[in-house]
C-alpha positions as CSV (number, residue, x, y, z in Angstrom):
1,X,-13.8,201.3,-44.1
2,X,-12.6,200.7,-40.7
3,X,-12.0,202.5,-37.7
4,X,-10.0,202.2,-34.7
5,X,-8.2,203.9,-32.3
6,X,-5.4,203.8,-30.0
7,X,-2.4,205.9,-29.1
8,X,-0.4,205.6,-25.7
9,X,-1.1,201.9,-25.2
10,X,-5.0,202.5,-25.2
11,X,-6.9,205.3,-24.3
12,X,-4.0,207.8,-23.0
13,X,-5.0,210.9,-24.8
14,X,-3.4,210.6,-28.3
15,X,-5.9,209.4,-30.4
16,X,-5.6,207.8,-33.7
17,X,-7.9,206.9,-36.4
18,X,-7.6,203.6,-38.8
19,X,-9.2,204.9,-41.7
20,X,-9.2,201.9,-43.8
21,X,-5.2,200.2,-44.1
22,X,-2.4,202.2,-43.8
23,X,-4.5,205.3,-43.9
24,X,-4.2,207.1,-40.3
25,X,-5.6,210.1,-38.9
26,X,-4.0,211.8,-36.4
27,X,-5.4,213.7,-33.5
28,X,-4.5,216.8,-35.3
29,X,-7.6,215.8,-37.7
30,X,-5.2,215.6,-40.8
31,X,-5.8,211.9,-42.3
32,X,-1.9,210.4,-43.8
33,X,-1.1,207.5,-45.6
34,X,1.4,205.8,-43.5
35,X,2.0,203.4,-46.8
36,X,3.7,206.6,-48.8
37,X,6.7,208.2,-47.4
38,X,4.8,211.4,-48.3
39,X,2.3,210.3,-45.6
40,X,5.2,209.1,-43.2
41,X,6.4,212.7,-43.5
42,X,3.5,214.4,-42.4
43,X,3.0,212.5,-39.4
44,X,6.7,213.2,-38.3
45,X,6.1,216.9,-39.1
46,X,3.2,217.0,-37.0
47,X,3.7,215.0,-33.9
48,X,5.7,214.6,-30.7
49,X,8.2,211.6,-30.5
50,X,6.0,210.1,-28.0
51,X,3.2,210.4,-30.3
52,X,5.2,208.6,-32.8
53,X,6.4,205.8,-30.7
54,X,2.5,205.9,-29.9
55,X,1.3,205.7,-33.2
56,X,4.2,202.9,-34.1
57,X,3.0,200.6,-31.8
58,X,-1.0,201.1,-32.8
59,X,0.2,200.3,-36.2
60,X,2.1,197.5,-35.5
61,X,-0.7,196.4,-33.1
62,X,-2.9,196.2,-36.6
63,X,0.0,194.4,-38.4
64,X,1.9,196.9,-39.9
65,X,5.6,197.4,-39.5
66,X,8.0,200.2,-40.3
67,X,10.8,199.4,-43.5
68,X,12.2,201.7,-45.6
69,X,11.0,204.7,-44.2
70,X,7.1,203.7,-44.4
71,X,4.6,201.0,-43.4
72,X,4.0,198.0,-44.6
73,X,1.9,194.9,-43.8
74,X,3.1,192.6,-41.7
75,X,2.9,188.7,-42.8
76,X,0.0,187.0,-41.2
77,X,2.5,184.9,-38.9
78,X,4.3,187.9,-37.2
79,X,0.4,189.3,-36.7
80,X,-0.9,186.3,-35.0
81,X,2.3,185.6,-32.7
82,X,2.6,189.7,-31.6
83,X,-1.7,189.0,-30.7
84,X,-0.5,186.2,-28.3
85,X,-2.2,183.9,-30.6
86,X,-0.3,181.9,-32.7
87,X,0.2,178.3,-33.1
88,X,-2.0,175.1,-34.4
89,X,-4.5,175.0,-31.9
90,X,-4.8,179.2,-31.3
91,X,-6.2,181.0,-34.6
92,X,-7.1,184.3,-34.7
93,X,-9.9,183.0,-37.0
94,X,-13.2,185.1,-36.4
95,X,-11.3,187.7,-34.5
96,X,-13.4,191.0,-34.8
97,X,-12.0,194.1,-34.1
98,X,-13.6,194.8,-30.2
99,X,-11.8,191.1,-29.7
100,X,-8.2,192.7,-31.1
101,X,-8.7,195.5,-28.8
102,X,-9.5,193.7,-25.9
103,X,-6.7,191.1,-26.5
104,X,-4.5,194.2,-26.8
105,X,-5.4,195.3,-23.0
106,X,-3.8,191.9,-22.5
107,X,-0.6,191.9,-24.3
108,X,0.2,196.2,-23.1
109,X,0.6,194.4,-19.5
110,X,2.5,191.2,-20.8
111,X,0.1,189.1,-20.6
112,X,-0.9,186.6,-23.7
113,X,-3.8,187.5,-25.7
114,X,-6.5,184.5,-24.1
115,X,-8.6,184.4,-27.3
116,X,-8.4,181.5,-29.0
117,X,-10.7,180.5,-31.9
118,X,-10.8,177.3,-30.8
119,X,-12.6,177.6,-27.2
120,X,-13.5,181.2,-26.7
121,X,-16.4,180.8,-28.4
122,X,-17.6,177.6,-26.9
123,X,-16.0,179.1,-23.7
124,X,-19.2,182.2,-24.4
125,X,-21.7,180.1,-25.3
126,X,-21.6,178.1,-22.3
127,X,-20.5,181.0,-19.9
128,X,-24.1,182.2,-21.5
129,X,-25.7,179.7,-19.3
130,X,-24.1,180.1,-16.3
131,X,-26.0,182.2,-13.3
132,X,-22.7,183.6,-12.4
133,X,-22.2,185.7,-15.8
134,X,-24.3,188.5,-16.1
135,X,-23.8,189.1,-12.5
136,X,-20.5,189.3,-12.9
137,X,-20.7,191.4,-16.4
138,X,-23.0,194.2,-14.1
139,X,-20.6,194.3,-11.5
140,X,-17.9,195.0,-13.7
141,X,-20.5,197.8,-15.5
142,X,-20.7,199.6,-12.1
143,X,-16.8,199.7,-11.9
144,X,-16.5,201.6,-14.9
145,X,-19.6,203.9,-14.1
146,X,-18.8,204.4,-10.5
147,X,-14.7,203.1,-10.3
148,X,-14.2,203.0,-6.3
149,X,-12.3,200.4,-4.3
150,X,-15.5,198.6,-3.1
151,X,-16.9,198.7,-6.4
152,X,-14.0,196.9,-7.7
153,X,-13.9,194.1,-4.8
154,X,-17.2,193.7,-5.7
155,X,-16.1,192.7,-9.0
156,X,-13.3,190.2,-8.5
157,X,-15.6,188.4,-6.0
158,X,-17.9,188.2,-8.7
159,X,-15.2,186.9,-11.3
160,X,-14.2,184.4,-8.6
161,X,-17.8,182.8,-8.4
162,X,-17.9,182.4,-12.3
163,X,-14.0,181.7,-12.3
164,X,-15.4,178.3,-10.0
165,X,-18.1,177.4,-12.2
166,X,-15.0,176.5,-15.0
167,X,-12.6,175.3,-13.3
168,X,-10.7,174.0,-16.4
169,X,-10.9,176.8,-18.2
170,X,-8.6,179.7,-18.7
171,X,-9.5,182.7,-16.1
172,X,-7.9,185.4,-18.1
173,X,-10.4,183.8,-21.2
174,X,-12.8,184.2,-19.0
175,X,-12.0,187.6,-18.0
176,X,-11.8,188.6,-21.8
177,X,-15.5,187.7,-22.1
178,X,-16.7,189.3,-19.3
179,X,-15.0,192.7,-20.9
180,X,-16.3,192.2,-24.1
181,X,-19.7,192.1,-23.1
182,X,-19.4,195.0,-20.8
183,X,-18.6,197.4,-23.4
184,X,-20.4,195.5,-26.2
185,X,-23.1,198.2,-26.3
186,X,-20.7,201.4,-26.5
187,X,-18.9,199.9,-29.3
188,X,-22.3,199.3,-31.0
189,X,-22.9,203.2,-30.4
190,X,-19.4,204.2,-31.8
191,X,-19.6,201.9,-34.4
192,X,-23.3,203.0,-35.6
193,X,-21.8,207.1,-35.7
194,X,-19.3,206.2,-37.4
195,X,-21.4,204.5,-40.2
196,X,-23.6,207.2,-39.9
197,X,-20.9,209.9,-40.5
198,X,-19.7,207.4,-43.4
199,X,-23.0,208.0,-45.1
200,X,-23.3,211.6,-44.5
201,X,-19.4,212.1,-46.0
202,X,-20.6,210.0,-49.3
203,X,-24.0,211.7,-49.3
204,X,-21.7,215.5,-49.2
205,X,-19.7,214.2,-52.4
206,X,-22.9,213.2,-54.2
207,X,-24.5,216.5,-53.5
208,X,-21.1,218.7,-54.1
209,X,-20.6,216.4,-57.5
210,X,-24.3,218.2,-58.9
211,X,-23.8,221.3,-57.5
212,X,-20.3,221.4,-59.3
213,X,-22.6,220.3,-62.9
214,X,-25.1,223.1,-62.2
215,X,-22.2,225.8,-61.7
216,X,-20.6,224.7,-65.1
217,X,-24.3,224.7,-66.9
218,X,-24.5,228.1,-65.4
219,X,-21.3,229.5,-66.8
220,X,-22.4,227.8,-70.3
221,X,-25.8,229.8,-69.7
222,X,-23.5,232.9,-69.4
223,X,-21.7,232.1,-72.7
224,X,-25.1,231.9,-74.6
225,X,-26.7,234.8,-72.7
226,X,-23.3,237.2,-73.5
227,X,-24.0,239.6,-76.1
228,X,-27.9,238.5,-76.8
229,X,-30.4,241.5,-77.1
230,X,-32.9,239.5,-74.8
231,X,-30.4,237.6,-72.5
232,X,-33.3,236.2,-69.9
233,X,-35.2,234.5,-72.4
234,X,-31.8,232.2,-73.0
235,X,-32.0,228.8,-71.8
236,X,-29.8,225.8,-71.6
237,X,-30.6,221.9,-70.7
238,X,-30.4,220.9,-67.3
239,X,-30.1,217.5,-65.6
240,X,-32.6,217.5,-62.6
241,X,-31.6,215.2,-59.7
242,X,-33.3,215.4,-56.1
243,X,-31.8,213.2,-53.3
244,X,-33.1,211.5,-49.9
245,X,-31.1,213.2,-47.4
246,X,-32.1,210.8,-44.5
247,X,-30.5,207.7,-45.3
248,X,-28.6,205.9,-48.1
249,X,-29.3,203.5,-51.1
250,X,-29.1,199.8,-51.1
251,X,-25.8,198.4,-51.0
252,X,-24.8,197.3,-54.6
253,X,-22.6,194.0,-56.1
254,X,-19.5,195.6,-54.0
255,X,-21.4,196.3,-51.1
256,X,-21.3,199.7,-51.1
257,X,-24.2,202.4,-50.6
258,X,-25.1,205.3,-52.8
259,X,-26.6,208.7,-52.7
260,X,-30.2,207.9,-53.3
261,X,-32.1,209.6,-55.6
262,X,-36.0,210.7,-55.8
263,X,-38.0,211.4,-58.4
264,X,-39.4,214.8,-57.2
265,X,-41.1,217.2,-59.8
266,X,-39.7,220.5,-59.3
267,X,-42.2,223.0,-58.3
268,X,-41.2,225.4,-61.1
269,X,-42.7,222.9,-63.9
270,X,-45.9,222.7,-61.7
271,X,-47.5,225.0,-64.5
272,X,-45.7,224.1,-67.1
273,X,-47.1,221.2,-69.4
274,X,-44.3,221.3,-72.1
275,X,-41.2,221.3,-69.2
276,X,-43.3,218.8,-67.2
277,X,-43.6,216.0,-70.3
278,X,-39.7,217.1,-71.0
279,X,-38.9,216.2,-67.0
280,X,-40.9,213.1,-67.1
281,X,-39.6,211.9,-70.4
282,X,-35.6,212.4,-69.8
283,X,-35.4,213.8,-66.4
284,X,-33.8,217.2,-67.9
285,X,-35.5,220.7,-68.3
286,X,-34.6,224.0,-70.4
287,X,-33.8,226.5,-67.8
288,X,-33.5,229.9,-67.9
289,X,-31.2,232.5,-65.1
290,X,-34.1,232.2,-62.4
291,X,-35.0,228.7,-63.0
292,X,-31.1,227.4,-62.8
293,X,-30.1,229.9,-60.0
294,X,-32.9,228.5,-58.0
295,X,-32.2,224.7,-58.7
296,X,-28.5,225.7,-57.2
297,X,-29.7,227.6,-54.0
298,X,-31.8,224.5,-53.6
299,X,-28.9,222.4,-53.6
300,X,-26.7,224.3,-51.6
301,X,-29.3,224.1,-48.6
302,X,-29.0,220.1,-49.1
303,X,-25.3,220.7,-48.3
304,X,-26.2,223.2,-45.4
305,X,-28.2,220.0,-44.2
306,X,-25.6,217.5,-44.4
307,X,-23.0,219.8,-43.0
308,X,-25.2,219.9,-39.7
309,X,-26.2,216.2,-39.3
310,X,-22.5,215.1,-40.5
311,X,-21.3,217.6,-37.3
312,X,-24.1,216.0,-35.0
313,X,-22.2,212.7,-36.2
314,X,-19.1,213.6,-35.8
315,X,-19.8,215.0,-32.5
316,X,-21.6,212.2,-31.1
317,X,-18.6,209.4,-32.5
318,X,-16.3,211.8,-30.7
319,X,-17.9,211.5,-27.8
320,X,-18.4,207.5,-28.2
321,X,-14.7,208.1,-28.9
322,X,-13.0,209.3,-25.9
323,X,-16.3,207.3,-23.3
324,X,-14.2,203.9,-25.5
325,X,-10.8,205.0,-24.2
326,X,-12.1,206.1,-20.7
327,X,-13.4,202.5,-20.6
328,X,-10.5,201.1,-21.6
329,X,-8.3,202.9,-19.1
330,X,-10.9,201.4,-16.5
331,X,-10.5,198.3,-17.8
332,X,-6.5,198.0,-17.6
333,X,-6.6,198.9,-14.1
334,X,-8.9,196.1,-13.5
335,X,-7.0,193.7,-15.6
336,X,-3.8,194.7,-13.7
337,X,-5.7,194.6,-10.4
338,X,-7.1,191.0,-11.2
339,X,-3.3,189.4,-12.2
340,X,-1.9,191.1,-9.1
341,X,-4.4,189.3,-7.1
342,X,-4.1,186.3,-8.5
343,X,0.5,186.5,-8.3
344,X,-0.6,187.1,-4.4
345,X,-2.7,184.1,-3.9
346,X,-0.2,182.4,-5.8
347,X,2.7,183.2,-3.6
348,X,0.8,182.8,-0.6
349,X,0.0,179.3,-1.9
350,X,4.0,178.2,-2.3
């Protein structure tokens, strides 16, 4: 599943999630499927027009387009020429998303997207070398902490040095490296809550799927109890299941991770030799009222766990969030400030 976000160009307030495809969701929190006209719908009845024309242009941004009242995929061809990149000697090939969103700062202000499979990363790997680089990368790190005037002269004298150091290349290349390793590390951060709020979503179904198995044993419990002269000493089969709550299983054939599971004796066997062989032997004990309305309490305070750490996610990629769109606001001023300097040296040269 992928995320990204966008909304205004990038980083003006309307945020919008890429859930994975066509699925979007909105800043109200409501996740659509912009592939279904049922989805298309719900979007119209809950945004602005500006939001709309916003959340258009992310989409199309992505390579989808709008026909017959929905979205659909865009051929690979339209994509590549919208990034600025198409052609036989400019692939997209490699392109990861931090790369489609930095290209995108480029093309919002008219200007082609510089990456280009076929030198950017030769254009890195040599830029990694050069003493003018991370020099440059700090300076433009103290912009977007601190953005003043000074701070941002600083920064274009900076670019200048490492501009001369390749004096073949392509400046606003260059410049689209020297952004993507400024912000690397955030996007790490967002990306690593957002995996982490991934898991804790998938570990909430696992635990909700058990719970909803123990309320149904409970109501057959209640069928065989009804009408019985000694109702307690009734007991029914249960399947116990105990789960790691910190992290998730290893990824399987289709690389995706499950709920793990542990192999915890529960404590209300402890004395029990006939349950305990029954538990060890199929994993299942006979439980009575107390027994099975313990085992659910028990498994309601899992979801009472991953209800708080999935919020402490969700808070945190929030914040990663919006610190993503201040920086790209920073960033488009600097981009704009860095072609208007360049159009004046240029005219002053003619």
């Amino acid at each position: 599943m992928t995320s990204m976000s966008g909304g205004g160009g990038i980083g003006e307030g309307q945020v919008f999630h890429i859930v994975d495809g066509a699925n979007v969701q909105l800043p109200t929190g409501v996740q659509v499927d912009l592939s279904t006209a049922e989805g298309v719908a719900k979007a119209e009845s809950l945004l602005s027009l500006e939001q709309l024309a916003d959340l258009e242009s992310l989409m199309s941004g992505i390579g989808y387009k709008r026909a017959g009242g929905v979205f659909v995929a865009e051929d690979k061809f339209s994509v590549n020429t919208k990034r600025g990149v198409s052609g036989p000697s400019a692939t997209d090939l490699g392109i990861t998303e931090l790369d489609v969103s930095i290209g995108q700062l480029f093309t919002n202000q008219n200007i082609p997207n510089p990456y280009n499979a076929n030198t950017t990363p030769r254009l890195y790997e040599a830029m990694q070398t050069s003493a003018e680089f991370q020099p440059t990368v700090e300076a433009l790190k103290n912009y977007l902490v601190n953005p003043l005037d000074a701070n941002l002269k600083e920064f274009a004298t900076r670019l200048g040095a490492l501009e001369a150091e390749f004096p073949n290349g392509n400046i606003m290349e260059v410049l689209f490296l020297v952004f993507r390793e400024s912000i690397q590390a955030t996007n790490e951060d967002k990306k690593y809550f957002l995996l982490k709020l991934q898991e804790f979503n998938k570990m909430a179904e696992g635990v909700s799927e058990y719970l909803n198995y123990l309320v149904g044993k409970s109501q057959e419990l209640s069928e065989k109890q009804e009408g019985k002269e000694e109702p307690d000493k009734e007991r029914i089969e249960v399947e116990c299941r105990s789960f790691d709550l910190s992290t998730m299983g290893p990824p399987d054939a289709a690389g995706q991770r499950e709920l793990l599971e542990l192999k915890t004796e529960p404590a209300f066997i402890k004395n029990d030799p006939a349950a305990k062989a029954q538990w060890q032997a199929s994993g299942t004990i006979n439980m009575d009222r107390t027994s099975l309305n313990d085992t659910m309490k028990t498994v309601e305070s899992m979801q009472e766990t991953i209800r708080n750490k999935r919020q402490m996610a969700s808070t945190s990629f929030q914040n990663f969030d919006q610190k993503a769109n201040q920086l790209y606001n920073l960033l488009s001023t600097v981009l704009k400030a860095v072609n208007e300097m360049r159009g004046s040296t240029t005219r002053n040269m003619m």
